[in-house]
C-alpha positions as CSV (number, residue, x, y, z in Angstrom):
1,X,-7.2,-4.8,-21.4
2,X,-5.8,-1.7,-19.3
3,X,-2.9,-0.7,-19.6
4,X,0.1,-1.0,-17.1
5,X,0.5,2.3,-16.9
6,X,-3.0,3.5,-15.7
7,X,-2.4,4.2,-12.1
8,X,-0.1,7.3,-13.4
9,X,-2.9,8.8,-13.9
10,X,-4.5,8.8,-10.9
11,X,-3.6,11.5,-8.4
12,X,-6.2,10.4,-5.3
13,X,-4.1,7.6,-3.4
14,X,-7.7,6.5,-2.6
15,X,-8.3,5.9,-6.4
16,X,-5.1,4.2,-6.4
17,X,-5.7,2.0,-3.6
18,X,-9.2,1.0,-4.9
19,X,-7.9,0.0,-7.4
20,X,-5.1,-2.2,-6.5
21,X,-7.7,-3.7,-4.2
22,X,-9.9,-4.6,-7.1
23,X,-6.8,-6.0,-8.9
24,X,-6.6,-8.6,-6.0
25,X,-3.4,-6.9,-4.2
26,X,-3.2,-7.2,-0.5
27,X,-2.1,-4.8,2.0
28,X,1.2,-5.5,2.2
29,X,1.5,-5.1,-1.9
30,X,-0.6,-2.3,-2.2
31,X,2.1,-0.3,0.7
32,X,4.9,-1.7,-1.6
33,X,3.1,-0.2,-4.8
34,X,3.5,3.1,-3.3
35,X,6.3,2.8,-2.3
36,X,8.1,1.3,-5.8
37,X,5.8,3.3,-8.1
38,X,5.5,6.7,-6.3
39,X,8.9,6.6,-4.1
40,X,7.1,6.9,-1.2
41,X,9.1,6.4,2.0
42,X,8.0,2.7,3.7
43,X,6.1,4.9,6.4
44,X,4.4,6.7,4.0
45,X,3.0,4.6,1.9
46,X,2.2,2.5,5.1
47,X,0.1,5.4,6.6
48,X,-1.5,6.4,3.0
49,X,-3.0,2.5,2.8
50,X,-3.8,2.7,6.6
51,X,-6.0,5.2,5.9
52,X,-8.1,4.2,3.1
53,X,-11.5,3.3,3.6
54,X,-10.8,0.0,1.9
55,X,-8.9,-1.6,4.5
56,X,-10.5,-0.1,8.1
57,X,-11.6,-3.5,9.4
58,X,-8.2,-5.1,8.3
59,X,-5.8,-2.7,9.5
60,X,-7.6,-2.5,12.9
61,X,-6.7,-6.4,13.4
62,X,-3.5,-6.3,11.9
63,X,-1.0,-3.2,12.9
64,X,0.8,-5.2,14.9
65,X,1.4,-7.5,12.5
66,X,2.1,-5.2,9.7
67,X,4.6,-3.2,11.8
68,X,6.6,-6.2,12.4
69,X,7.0,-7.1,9.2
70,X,8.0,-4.4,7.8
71,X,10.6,-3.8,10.9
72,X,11.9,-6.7,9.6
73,X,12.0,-5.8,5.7
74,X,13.2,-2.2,7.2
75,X,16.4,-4.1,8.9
76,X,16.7,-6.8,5.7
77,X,17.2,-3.4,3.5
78,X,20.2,-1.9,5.8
């Protein structure tokens, strides 16, 4: 079994976001990883995940959907 703590190691976001793929996380929890784990800004982490090669084909269909929600997480945190 791996240990919780694996992903500080990794320093490629890429690695990261493999690997929370793998793991069964979605979009939306692998953007709120970053965030929690690294104390990424909600933008960034957004933008690091929207990049990865992993989820191309999702992100394309989905941005608008995405951005929403988390406009509305965004306001719920204020």
């Amino acid at each position: 079994m791996k240990k919780a703590n694996e992903f500080n190691k990794i320093q490629n976001f890429d690695d990261v976001i493999i690997k929370l793929h793998h793991k069964g996380l979605s979009i939306i929890d692998s953007i709120k990883f970053l965030k929690n784990h690294y104390g990424l800004t909600l933008k960034e982490a957004k933008e690091i995940v929207d990049k990865s090669p992993v989820w191309t084909d999702i992100v394309e269909h989905s941005n608008k959907l995405i951005d929403n929600f988390l406009d509305k997480c965004e306001k719920n945190n204020n």
